[in-house]
N, C-alpha and C positions, 0 to 999 in steps of 0.2 A: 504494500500500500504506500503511498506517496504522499508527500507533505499535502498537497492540494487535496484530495482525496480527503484526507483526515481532516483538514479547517472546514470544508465542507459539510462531513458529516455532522461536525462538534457547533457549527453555526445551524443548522436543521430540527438539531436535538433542541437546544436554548430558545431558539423560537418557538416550540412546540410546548416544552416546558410555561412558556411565558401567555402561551396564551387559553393556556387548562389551569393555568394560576390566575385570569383575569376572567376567563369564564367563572370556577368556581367563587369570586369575588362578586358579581354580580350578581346570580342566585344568593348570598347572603344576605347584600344589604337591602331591607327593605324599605319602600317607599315611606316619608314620614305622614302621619294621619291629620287632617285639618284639624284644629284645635282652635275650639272659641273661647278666650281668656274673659272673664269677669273685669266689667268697666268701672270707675268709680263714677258715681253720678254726685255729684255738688249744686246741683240746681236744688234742692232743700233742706241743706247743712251737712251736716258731717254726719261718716258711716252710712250713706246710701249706696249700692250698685245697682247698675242694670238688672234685670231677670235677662239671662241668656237669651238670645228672641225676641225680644220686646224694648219696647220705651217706657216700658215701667220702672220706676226706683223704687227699692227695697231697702228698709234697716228695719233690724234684728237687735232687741236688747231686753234690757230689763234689770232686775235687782233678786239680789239672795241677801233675806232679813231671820234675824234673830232678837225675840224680845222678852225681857225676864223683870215682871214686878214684885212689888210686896205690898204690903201695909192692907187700908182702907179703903172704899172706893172703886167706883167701874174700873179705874189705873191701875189696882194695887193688887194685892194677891187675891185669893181664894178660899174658899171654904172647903174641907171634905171631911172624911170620914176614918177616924184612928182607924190602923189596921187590927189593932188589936184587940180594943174593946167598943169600936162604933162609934166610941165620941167623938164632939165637934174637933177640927181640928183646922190649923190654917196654915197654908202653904204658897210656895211661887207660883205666881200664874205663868205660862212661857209659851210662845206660840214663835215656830219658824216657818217662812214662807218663801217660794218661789215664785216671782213673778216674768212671765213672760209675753213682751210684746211686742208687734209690727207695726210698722207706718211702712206707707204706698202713697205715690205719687208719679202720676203723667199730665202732660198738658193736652186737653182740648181745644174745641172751636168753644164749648161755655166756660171755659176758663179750665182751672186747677180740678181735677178728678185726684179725691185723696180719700185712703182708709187707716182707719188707726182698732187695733184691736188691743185687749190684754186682759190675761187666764191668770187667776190668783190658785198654788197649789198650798194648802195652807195644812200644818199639823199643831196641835192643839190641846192643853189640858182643859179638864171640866173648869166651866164657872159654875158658880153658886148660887141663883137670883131669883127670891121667896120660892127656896127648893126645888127651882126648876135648873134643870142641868143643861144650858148651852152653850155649843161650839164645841162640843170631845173629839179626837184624832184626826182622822184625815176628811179635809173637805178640798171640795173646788166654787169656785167661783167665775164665770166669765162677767167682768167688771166694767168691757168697752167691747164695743162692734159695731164701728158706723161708719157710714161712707157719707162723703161730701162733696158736693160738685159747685164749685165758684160757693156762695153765699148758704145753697140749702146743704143740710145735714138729716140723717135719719138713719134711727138705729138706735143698741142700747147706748146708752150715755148715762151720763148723772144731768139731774134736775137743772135747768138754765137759774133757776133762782136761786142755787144754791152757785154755780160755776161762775156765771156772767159779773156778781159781783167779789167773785174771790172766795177763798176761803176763810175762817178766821184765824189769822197769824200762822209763823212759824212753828210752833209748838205744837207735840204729838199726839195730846186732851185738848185739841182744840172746840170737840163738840162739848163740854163739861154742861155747859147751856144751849141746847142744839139751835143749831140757827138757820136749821134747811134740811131738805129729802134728798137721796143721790141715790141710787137705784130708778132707772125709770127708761123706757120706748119712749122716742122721741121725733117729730120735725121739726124743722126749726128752719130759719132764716136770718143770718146774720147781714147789717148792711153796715158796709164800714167806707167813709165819705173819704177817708185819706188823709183828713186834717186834724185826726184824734178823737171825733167823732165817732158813735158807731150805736149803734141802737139794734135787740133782738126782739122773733116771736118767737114764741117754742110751744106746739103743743107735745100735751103729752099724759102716758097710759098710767102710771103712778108703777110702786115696784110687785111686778106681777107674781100671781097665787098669794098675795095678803091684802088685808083690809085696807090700806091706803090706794089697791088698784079701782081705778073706774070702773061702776056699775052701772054704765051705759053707755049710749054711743056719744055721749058729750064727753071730750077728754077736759083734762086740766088745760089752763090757758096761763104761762108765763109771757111779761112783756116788759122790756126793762132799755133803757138806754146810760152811757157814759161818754165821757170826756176825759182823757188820757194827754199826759205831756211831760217831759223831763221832769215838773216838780211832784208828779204824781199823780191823781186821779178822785173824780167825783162820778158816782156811779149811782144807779136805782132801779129796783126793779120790783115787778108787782107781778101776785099769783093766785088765782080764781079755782076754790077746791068745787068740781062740780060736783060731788058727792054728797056735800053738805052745805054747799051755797055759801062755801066762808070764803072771805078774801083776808090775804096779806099783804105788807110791804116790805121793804126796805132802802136803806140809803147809805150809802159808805162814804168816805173820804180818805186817802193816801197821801201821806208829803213826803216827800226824801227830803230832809232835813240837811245831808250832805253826803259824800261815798259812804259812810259810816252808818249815819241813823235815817230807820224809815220808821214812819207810823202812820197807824188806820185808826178808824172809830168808827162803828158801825150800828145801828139804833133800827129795831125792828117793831113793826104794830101789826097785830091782826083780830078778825074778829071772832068773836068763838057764843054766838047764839045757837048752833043746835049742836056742837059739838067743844070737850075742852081743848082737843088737839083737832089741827084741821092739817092735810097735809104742807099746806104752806105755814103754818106755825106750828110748828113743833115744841117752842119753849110754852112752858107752862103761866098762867097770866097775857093781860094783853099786850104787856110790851116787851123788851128786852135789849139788852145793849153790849155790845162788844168793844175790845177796845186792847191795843197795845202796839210793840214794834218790834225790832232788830236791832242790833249792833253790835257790828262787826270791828271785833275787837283787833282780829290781823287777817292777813289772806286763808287760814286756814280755819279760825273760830269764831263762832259768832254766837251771840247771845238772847234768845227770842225769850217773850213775855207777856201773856194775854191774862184779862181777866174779864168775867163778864158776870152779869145781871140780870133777873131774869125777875119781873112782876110777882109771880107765882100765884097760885088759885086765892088761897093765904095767908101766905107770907113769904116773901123775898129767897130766892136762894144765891147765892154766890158762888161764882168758881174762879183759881185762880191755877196756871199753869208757867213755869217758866222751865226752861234747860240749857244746855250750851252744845250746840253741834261742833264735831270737832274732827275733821278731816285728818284721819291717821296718816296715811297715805292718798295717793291720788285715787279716788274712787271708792274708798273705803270710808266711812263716818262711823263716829260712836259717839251716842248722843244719850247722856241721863237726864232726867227729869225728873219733876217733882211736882205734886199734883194736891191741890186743897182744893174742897167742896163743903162748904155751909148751907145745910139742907135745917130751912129755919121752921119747917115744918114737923119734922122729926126731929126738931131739936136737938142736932148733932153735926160735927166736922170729922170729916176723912181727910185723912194725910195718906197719901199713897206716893212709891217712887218705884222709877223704870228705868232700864237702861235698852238702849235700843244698837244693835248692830247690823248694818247694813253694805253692802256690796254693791256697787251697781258697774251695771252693763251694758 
């Protein structure tokens, strides 16, 4: 065999090597698969994404709560039953909950199409309250389920006469003197003029399978307006029980005093001829009055403090709540309180305290 001969053959071999090396390369690699990446959407704030598909935005949150009182009082501990020989006996009340919710959001031709929902998973010791035992272990709750398009709303909600003017204060016994229904079906219409102005209707079913729901096809009629601005806010709103033909009101007033101090006062009237509780008045008596603020002692704590007043059938009862929220970490609070009620009927004051811990998401 001869030189030429042999490069021949050894260039033949190499090529054929080279190309049973690039075929079997080919049959390996495979094609890569379309992949739709999740968008962030900031058209209405922080933590929305697209739904894959759609022009809809989606966020996903909520809170994990832990709460443990004592003492006296709806705030304070509990009553049971010695294990041993039956007698009275008094203990922590402690209830933890998960709360989880949605908000949705697209734009239409009638404007802003949004839902907002949220499922309370809630576990629970016995209360005590003239020996009847409620709220033990595990319960659920759906709390919110309503859609909204531009101005209308419908759905479960809480009461516009209790929302449109606020809550009362910071504080976690804020209802010690109830000041409003939350539970309830609802339509509504809110019209907001863009200059601070904004005035609502709200009909609505009351909180369904109990005696506060309507027994007919007349619902409840909330109707309230406000004026909102940097210094804060003057608001009112008025509510029609068609059950028993009572009406309520109320009136607020907000000042931010500066970055630090805010404060409200708020003064409720309603009528109570075929009934002493009407669904728009809940406190007992015909008036009632709220009242307290904030302040915010650094970026992380702040100090809230309500006390209210209530007519009573009678005589007068009082409640007074303050605590101090306290931002452990970013997203985490632990917040204790402290809770008096002067019930001048029974002739006695509850001291009760709580500490509350919370997570949110």
């Amino acid at each position: 065999m001869n030189i030429k001969s042999l490069l021949l053959g050894s260039a033949a071999a190499l090529i054929a090597a080279s190309g049973a090396r690039a075929a079997d390369a080919i049959d390996v690699v495979a094609e890569p698969e379309p992949a739709e990446y999740v968008r962030v959407c900031d058209t209405y704030g922080t933590g929305y994404f697209y739904i894959p598909g759609t022009e809809t935005c989606l966020r996903i949150g909520g809170y994990a709560r832990f709460d443990i009182s004592g003492g006296d009082g709806e705030y304070g501990g509990i009553t049971t039953a010695d294990r041993m020989d039956q007698s009275e006996s008094d203990t922590y009340a402690h209830k933890a909950r998960l709360s989880l919710r949605t908000w949705t959001g697209s734009e239409t031709e009638f404007g802003t199409l949004s839902t907002y929902t949220e499922t309370r998973f809630n576990y629970t010791n016995a209360r005590a309250d003239d020996d009847a035992l409620l709220g033990i272990g595990n319960s659920t709750s759906l709390n919110f389920a309503w859609i909204q398009l531009g101005g209308f709303r419908v759905g479960k909600d809480e009461s516009a006469f209790t929302t449109f003017t606020d809550y009362a204060g910071g504080v976690i016994a804020d209802d010690l003197i109830a000041y409003g229904p939350f539970d309830t079906n609802r339509l509504s219409y809110t019209y907001d003029a863009g200059n601070g102005i904004s005035a609502i209707l709200s009909l609505e079913t009351g909180e369904a399978a109990k005696s506060s729901e309507i027994d007919s096809y007349i619902p409840y009629v909330v109707a309230g307006a406000k004026y909102a601005g940097g210094w804060g806010a003057v608001s009112g709103v008025f509510g029609y029980d068609s059950n028993y033909e009572e009406y309520a009101g109320k009136v607020r007033a907000d000042v931010n005093v500066n970055d630090q101090i805010s404060l409200f006062v708020m003064g409720g009237y309603g009528t109570d001829e075929n009934v002493a509780k009407s669904y728009y008045k809940p406190w007992n008596g015909a008036w009632a009055v709220w009242g307290g603020g904030s302040y915010k002692l650094n970026p992380k704590t702040t100090f809230n403090l309500q006390g209210a007043y209530e007519e009573g059938i009678t005589d007068a009862n009082l409640g007074v709540a303050a605590n101090v929220n306290y931002e452990l970490v970013k997203d985490f609070n632990v917040t204790p309180e402290v809770t008096y009620y002067d019930n001048a009927a029974a002739d006695e004051a509850d001291i009760g305290g709580m500490v509350r811990f919370q997570r949110n998401f």
